[in-house]
C-alpha positions in Angstrom: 122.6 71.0 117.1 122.3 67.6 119.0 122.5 69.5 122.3 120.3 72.5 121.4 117.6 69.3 120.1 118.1 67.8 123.6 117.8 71.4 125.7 114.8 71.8 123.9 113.4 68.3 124.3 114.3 69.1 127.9 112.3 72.1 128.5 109.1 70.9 127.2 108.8 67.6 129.0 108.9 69.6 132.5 106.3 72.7 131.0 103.3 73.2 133.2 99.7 73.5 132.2 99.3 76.5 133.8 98.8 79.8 131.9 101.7 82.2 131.5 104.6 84.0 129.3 107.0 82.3 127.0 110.5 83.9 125.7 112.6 82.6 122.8 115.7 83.1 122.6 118.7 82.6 120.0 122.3 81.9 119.9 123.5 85.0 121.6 120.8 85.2 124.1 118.8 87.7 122.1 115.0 88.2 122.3 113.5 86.6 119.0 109.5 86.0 120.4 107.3 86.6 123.1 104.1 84.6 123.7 101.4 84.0 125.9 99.3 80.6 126.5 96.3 79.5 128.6 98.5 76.2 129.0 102.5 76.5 128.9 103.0 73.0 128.2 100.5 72.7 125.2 101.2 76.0 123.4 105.1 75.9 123.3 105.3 72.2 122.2 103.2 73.3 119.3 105.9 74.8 117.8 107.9 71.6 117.1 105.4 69.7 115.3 106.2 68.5 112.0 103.0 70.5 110.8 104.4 73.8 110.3 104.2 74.9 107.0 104.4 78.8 107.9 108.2 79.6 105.8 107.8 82.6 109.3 107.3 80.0 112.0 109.8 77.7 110.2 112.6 80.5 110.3 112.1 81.3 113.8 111.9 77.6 115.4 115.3 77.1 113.6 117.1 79.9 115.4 115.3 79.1 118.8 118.6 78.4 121.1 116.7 78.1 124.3 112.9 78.7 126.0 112.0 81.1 129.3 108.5 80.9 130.9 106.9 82.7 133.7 103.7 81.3 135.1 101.3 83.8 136.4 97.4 83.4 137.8 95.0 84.4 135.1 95.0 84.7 131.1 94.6 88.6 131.8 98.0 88.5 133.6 99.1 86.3 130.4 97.5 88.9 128.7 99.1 91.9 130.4 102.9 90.7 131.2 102.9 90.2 126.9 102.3 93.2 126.1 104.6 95.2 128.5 107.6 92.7 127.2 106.8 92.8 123.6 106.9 96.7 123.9 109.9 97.0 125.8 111.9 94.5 123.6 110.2 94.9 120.2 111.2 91.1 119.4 111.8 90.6 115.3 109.3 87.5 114.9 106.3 88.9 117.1 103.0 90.7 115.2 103.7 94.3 113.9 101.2 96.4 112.7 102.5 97.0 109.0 101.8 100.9 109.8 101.7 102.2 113.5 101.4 105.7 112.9 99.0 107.5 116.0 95.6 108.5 115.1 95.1 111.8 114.3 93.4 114.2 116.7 92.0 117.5 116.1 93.1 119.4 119.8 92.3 123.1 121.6 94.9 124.3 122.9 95.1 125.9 126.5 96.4 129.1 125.3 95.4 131.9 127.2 93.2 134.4 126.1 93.1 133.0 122.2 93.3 129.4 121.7 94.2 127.7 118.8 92.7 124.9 116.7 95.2 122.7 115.5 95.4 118.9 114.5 98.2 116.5 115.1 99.3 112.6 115.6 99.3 111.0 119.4 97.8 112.4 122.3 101.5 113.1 124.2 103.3 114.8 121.5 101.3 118.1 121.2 100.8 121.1 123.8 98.5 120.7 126.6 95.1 121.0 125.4 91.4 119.4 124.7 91.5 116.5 122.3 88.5 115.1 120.5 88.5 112.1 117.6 90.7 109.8 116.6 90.7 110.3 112.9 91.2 107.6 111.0 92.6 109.7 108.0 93.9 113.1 107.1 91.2 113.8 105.1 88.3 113.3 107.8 90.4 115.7 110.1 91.6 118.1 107.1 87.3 118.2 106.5 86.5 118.9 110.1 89.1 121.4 110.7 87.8 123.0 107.4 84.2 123.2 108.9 85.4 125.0 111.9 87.1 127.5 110.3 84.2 128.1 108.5 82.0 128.1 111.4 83.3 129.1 114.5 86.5 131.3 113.0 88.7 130.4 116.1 92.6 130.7 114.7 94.4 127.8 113.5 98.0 129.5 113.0 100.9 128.3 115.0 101.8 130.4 118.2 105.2 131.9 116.2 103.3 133.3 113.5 100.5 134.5 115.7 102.7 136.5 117.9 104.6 138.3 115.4 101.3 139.7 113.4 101.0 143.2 113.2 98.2 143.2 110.8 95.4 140.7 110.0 96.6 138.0 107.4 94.5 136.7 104.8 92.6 134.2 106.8 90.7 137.3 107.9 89.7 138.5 104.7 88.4 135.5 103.4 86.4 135.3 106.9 87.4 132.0 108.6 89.2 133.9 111.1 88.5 137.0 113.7 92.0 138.3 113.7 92.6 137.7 117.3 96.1 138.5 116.5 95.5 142.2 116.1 92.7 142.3 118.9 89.9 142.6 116.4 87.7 140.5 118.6 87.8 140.6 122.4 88.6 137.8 124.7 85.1 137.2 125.9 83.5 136.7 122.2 86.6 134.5 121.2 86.2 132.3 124.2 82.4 131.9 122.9 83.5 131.0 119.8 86.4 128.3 121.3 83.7 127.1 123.2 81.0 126.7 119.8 84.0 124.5 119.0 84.3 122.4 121.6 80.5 121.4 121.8 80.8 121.2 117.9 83.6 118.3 118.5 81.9 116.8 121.5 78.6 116.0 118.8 76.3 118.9 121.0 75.2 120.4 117.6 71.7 120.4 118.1 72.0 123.0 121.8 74.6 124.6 119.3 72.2 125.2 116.5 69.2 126.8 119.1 71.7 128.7 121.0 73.4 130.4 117.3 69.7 130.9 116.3 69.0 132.7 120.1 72.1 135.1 119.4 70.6 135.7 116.0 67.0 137.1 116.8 68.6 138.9 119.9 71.1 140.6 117.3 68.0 141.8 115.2 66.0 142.7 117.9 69.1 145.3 118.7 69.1 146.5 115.3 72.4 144.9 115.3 72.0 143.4 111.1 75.5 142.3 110.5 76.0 140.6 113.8 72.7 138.9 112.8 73.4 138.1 109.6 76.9 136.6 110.6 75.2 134.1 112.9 72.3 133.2 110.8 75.5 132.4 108.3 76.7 130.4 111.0 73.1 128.6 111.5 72.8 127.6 107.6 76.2 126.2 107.6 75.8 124.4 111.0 72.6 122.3 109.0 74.4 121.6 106.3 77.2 119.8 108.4 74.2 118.1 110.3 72.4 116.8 107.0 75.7 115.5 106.2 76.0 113.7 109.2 72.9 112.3 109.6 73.8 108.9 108.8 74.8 106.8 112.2 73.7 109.6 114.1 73.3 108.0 117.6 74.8 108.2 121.2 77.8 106.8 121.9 81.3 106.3 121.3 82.7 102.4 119.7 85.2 101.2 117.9 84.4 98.6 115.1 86.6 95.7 114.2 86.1 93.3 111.5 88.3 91.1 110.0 89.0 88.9 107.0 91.2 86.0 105.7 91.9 84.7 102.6 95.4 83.0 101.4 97.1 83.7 104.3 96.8 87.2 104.0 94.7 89.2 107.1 92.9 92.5 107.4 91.4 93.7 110.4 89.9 97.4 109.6 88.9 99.2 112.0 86.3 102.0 111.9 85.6 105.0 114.8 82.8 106.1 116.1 82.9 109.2 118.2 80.4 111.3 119.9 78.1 109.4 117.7 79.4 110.1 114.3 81.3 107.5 112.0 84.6 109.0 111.5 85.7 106.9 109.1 88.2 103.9 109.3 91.8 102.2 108.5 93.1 98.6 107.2 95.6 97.1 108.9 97.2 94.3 107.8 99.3 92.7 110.6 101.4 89.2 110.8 98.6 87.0 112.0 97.9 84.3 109.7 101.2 82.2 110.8 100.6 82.5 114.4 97.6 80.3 113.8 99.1 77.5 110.9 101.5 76.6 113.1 99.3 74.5 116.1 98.2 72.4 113.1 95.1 71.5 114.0 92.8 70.5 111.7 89.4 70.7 114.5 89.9 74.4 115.0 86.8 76.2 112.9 87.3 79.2 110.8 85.8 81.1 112.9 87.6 80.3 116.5 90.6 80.6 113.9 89.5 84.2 113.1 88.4 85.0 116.8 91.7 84.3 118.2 93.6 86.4 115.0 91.3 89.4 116.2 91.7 89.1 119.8 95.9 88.9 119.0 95.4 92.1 117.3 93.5 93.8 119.6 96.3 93.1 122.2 98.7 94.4 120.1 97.1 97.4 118.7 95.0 98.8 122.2 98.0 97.8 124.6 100.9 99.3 122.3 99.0 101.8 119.9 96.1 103.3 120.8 95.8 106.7 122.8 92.6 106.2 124.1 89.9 103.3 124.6 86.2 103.6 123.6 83.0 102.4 125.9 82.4 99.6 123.4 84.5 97.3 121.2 82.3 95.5 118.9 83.8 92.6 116.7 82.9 90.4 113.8 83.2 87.1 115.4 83.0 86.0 119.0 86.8 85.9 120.7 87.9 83.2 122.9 89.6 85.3 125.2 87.1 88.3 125.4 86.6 88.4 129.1 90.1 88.4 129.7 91.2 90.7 126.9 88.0 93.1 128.5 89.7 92.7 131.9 93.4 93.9 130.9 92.0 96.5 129.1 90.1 97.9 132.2 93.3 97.4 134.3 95.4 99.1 131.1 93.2 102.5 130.8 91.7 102.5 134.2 88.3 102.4 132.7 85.2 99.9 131.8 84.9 98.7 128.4 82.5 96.1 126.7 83.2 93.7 123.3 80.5 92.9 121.4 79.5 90.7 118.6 76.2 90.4 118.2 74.7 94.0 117.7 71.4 95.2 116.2 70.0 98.2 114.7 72.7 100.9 113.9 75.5 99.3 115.6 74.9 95.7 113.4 75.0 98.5 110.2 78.8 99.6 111.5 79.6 96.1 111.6 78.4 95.5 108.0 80.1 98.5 106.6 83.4 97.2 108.4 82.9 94.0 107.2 82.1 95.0 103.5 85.4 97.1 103.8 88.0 94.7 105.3 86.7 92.6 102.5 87.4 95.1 100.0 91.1 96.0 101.1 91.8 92.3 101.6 90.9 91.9 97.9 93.1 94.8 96.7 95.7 93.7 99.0 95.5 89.9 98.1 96.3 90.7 94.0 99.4 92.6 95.2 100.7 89.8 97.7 100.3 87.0 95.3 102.2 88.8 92.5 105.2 89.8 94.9 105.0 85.6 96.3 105.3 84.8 92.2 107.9 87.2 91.9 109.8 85.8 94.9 109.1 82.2 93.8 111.1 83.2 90.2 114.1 85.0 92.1 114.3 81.4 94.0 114.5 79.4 90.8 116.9 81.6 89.1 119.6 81.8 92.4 118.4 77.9 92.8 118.0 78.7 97.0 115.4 80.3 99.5 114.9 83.6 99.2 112.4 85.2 101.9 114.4 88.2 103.5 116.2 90.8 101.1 118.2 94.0 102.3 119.3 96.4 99.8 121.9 99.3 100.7 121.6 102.6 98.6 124.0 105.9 98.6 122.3 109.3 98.4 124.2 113.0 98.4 124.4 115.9 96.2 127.6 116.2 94.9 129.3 114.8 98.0 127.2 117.1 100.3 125.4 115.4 103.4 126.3 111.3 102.1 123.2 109.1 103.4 122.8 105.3 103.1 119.8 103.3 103.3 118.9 99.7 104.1 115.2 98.7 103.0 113.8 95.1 104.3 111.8 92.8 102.0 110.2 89.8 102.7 107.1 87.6 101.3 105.1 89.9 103.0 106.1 93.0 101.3 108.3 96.0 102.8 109.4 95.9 106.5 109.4 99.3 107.1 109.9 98.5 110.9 113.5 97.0 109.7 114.2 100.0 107.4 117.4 102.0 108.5 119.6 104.9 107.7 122.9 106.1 108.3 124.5 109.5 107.8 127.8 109.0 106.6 131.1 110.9 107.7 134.2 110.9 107.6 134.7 110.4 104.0 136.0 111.9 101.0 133.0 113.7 98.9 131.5 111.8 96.4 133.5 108.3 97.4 130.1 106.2 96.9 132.6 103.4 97.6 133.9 103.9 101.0 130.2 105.1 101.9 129.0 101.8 101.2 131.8 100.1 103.0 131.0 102.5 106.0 127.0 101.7 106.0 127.6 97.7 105.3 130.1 97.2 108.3 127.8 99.3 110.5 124.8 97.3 109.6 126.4 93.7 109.9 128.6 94.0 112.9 125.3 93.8 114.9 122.1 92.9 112.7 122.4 89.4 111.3 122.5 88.7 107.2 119.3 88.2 104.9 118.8 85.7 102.8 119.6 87.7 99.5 121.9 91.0 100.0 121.0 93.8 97.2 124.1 95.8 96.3 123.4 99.2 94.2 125.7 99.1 91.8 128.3 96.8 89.4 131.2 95.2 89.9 133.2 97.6 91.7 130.5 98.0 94.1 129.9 94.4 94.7 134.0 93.8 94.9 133.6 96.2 97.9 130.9 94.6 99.6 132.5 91.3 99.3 135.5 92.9 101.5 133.6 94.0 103.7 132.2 90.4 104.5 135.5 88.8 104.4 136.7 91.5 107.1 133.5 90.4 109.3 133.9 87.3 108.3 130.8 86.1 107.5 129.3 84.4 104.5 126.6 86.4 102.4 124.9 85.8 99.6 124.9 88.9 97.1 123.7 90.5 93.8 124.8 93.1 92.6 122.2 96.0 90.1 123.7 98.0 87.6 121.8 100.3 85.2 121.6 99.4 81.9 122.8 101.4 78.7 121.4 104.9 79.2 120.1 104.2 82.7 116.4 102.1 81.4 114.6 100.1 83.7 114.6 96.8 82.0 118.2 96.7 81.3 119.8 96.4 84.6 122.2 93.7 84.7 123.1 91.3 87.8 126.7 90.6 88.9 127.3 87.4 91.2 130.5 87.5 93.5 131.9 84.4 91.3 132.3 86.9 88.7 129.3 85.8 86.1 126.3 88.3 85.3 123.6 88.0 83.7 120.3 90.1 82.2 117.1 88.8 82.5 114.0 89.7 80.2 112.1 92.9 80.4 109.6 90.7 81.6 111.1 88.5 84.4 109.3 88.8 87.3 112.3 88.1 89.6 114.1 91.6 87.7 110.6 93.2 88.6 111.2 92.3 92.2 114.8 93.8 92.3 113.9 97.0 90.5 111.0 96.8 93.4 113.4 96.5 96.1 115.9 98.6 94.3 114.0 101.9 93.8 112.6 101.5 97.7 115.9 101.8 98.7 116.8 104.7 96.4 113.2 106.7 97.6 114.2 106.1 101.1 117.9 107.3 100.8 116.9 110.9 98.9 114.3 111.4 101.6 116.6 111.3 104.4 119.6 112.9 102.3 117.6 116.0 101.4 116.1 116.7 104.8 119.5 116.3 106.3 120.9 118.5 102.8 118.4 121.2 103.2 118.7 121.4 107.5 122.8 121.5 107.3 122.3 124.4 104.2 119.9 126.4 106.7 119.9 129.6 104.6 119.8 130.1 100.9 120.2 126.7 99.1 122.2 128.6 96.3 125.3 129.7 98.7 126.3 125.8 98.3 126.7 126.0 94.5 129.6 125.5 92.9 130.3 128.4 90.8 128.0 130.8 92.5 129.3 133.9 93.8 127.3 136.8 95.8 127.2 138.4 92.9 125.9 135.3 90.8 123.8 134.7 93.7 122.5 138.4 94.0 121.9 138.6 89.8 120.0 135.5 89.7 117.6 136.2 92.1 117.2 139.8 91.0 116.7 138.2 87.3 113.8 136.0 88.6 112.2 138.0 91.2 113.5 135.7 94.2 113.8 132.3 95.3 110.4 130.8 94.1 111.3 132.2 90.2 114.4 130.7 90.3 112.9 127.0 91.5 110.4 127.3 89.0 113.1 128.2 85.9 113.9 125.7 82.8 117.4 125.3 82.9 117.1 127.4 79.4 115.8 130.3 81.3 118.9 130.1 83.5 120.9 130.0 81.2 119.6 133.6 79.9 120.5 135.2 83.1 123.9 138.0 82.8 126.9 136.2 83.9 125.3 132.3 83.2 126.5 130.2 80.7 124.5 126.9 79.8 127.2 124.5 82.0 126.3 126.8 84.9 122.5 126.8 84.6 122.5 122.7 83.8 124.6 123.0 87.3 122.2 125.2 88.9 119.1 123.4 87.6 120.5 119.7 88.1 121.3 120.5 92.0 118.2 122.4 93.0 116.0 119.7 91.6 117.9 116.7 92.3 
């Protein structure tokens, strides 16, 4: 430790105060944090203060082996050589975005001569085709594509099931689609009504309500009624939608970001406006607070605090995330670095792109709205983050040591078919999901929960290294196990282990310790409320990966895997019920009714196709 105190001591004296990149780096050499700095010399050597008071900043300056830093010309460069390492080495201690799912995007497609409508995540995992939002939520793009159906008719089935159509399906009959399919409209009129929906989605409604209410009086003035009455149909629908969307109508496309602090806990929201329209927004709530305890310095304003937290997540979420960049950025507070996070953005998307933060008129109403909403989800988010820190603080005075990271292995499978584990993350924070994983299990005998826990703990700890509290599924037996498996890795964890109380009631879980004593807390305990927490995370996230990889391996009919279940079984049971959807929705009584069934086979039957 003396010499890894020195190295350090070392590398700081001869820092520049230049801008650049820094890397730390651990024991083994491995990438734990990448950071950049207007001034090397200043921004590293803040990190060994005696200030810190962050428990995240704390845990990563004690595994800090050794420091790398690259000096470059310009904060953008700073800026721009972050990004590209942070998303090529995805270091543990650097900001994640709790949830970095893509945007959603309603698309045309380039099929030729029908297109489709269609909506999806990400711009580069679809078809080649015209995209138009993001949207912030499902529902705003479940709502759109819903008003285009309605409107413009153009097909929204997959290519699969629109090529193997032989007559129009249902869509048609309830008139939000012109079976293309069956060639009940022709090329040219469904390429008018693709391209109705591409003006729609580009904001051009007003042209698009003159020119529906042009093909109207032309249709009447041919004596052609039901071609005129489907478009004045399309006119009174079209001003609905607009009188709906009225609000914020103005030119223009921005994102909106506001953000707010309060106990440590951060929420930048950020709210889309496309075309002109408000399309709703999103609260994100990334790792920022400790980034900015650690410099401890008392002069820095809440504001500059809060500028700087926003301009780190703007780095991190337009350089990593984001699929496309708006014309303007506009921002609660003013950012330090705006000129040079404006810069790498241009150089990043190949385009011009302004931050604002002081707006009028419409654009200063956005910015309220934001405001008034990261200030809501903070709120909601803050009551749950100070009951899990309570509920951490209790675990910590019952096992009398830190707690902040806990991992906790569960065993999923259906009868011994398709054996998953999984491996949730907890910390102060909340769930990790970055640092969830899952392993399919094999080579085992069916049903041995045992040796699949073995197989997932060795896996996990031969290369990731141990948390601070190691959740075992089960009793004694299970915990026994896990303890082997540490001794043959020789390493030293620190490990519960949950079993289910008497008739499997939450409440009544006991905890084994690997010197042999248990205990069982209150009903009440806030530390047992954690475990169950952690506990039935890991359980959810096991039985969603068992049952896709359970239902993809049975392929066909889920009955032929049945114990029990001949063809004949098989063939009498459906017949009994009508098919496959009667026998899902039977009581295991009403199984049992079926010629051939007894009640041990239908409590079978029922128990493995609703497990």
């Amino acid at each position: 430790m003396a010499d890894i105190a020195a190295n350090i001591r070392a590398i700081l004296a001869n820092l520049p105060n230049l801008p650049g990149v820094y890397k730390m780096l651990g024991a083994n050499g491995e990438l734990l944090y990448v950071g950049k700095a207007k001034n090397l010399k200043n921004r590293v050597s803040s990190y060994f203060v005696k200030t810190i008071d962050h428990p995240k900043t704390r845990a990563l300056v004690a595994r800090i082996v050794h420091i790398e830093t690259m000096v470059v010309r310009s904060e953008t460069e700073a800026l721009l050589l972050e990004q590209n390492l942070i998303k090529q080495h995805r270091p543990p201690y650097n900001i994640m975005l709790r949830d970095d799912k893509s945007y959603l995007y309603v698309f045309v497609s380039s099929d030729k001569p029908y297109p489709r409508l269609a909506a999806g995540r990400g711009k580069g995992q679809h078809q080649a085709g015209k995209f138009f939002g993001p949207y912030p939520s499902a529902t705003s793009a479940r709502e759109t594509m819903l008003v285009l159906q309605k409107l413009f008719m153009v097909r929204q089935c997959d290519n699969n099931f629109f090529a193997q159509r032989k007559r129009p399906c249902l869509q048609y009959q309830i008139k939000r689609c012109r079976a293309p399919c069956v060639g009940l409209v022709s090329p040219e009129d469904y390429a008018q009504d693709v391209a109705h929906t591409i003006r729609f989605l580009k904001g051009d409604t007003r042209e698009l309500n003159q020119e529906l209410i042009g093909n109207m009086e032309r249709a009447a003035e041919q004596l052609k009624f039901e071609e005129a009455v489907f478009y004045r149909d399309r006119v009174g629908l079209l001003r609905e939608v607009q009188a709906q969307q009225a609000v914020y109508k103005v030119k223009g496309e921005a994102d909106i970001l506001a953000i707010a602090q309060q106990a440590g806990v951060v929420c930048v929201q950020v709210m889309n406006v496309r075309s002109g329209r408000m399309l709703g927004g999103k609260a994100f709530f990334p790792d920022l607070a400790s980034a900015y305890q650690e410099n401890g310095n008392s002069q820095t304003t809440t504001d500059e605090q809060l500028g700087c937290m926003l301009s780190e997540f703007m780095a991190s979420f337009y350089f990593q995330f984001a699929d496309e960049l708006p014309e303007e950025l506009i921002v609660n507070v003013a950012l330090p670095d705006a000129a040079s996070l404006e810069q790498g953005l241009k150089q990043h998307f190949d385009q011009r792109v302004q931050i604002k933060n002081k707006v009028r008129e419409t654009r200063a109403e956005w910015l309220e709205l934001a405001v008034m909403n990261a200030e809501n989800a903070l709120h909601a988010r803050l009551s749950n983050h100070l009951e899990l820190r309570d509920r951490f603080a209790v675990l910590q005075q019952l096992v009398e040591r830190p707690i902040d990271r806990i991992e906790c292995f569960d065993i999923s499978h259906t009868m011994g078919e398709s054996p998953v584990a999984s491996c949730v993350v907890f910390d102060q924070g909340g769930a990790r999901k970055r640092d969830y994983r899952q392993f399919d299990i094999k080579d085992i005998t069916p049903g041995d929960d045992y040796a699949a826990m073995r197989q997932a703990l060795t896996r996990r700890y031969k290369k990731a290294p141990l948390p601070d509290l190691l959740l075992i599924d089960g009793g004694k037996g299970q915990l026994k196990m896990a303890m082997e498996v540490m001794q043959d890795l020789n390493l030293d964890a620190f490990m519960i282990g949950v079993s289910k109380g008497e008739g499997r009631k939450p409440g009544l879980e006991t905890l084994h310790f690997t010197d042999g004593h248990k205990i069982q807390l209150e009903s009440d305990n806030k530390a047992l409320h954690l475990i169950q927490q952690v506990r039935d995370e890991a359980h959810r996230f096991a039985i969603t990966k068992h049952r896709a990889k359970r239902d993809k391996k049975r392929g066909g009919s889920v009955l032929e895997v049945i114990p029990g279940l001949g063809p004949k079984r098989r063939r009498d049971l459906l017949t009994h019920f009508g098919g496959i959807q009667g026998v899902l929705k039977a009581s295991e009584n009403e199984l049992a009714l079926v010629p051939g069934f007894g009640k041990a086979l239908a409590r079978t039957v029922y128990k493995i196709l609703h497990e």
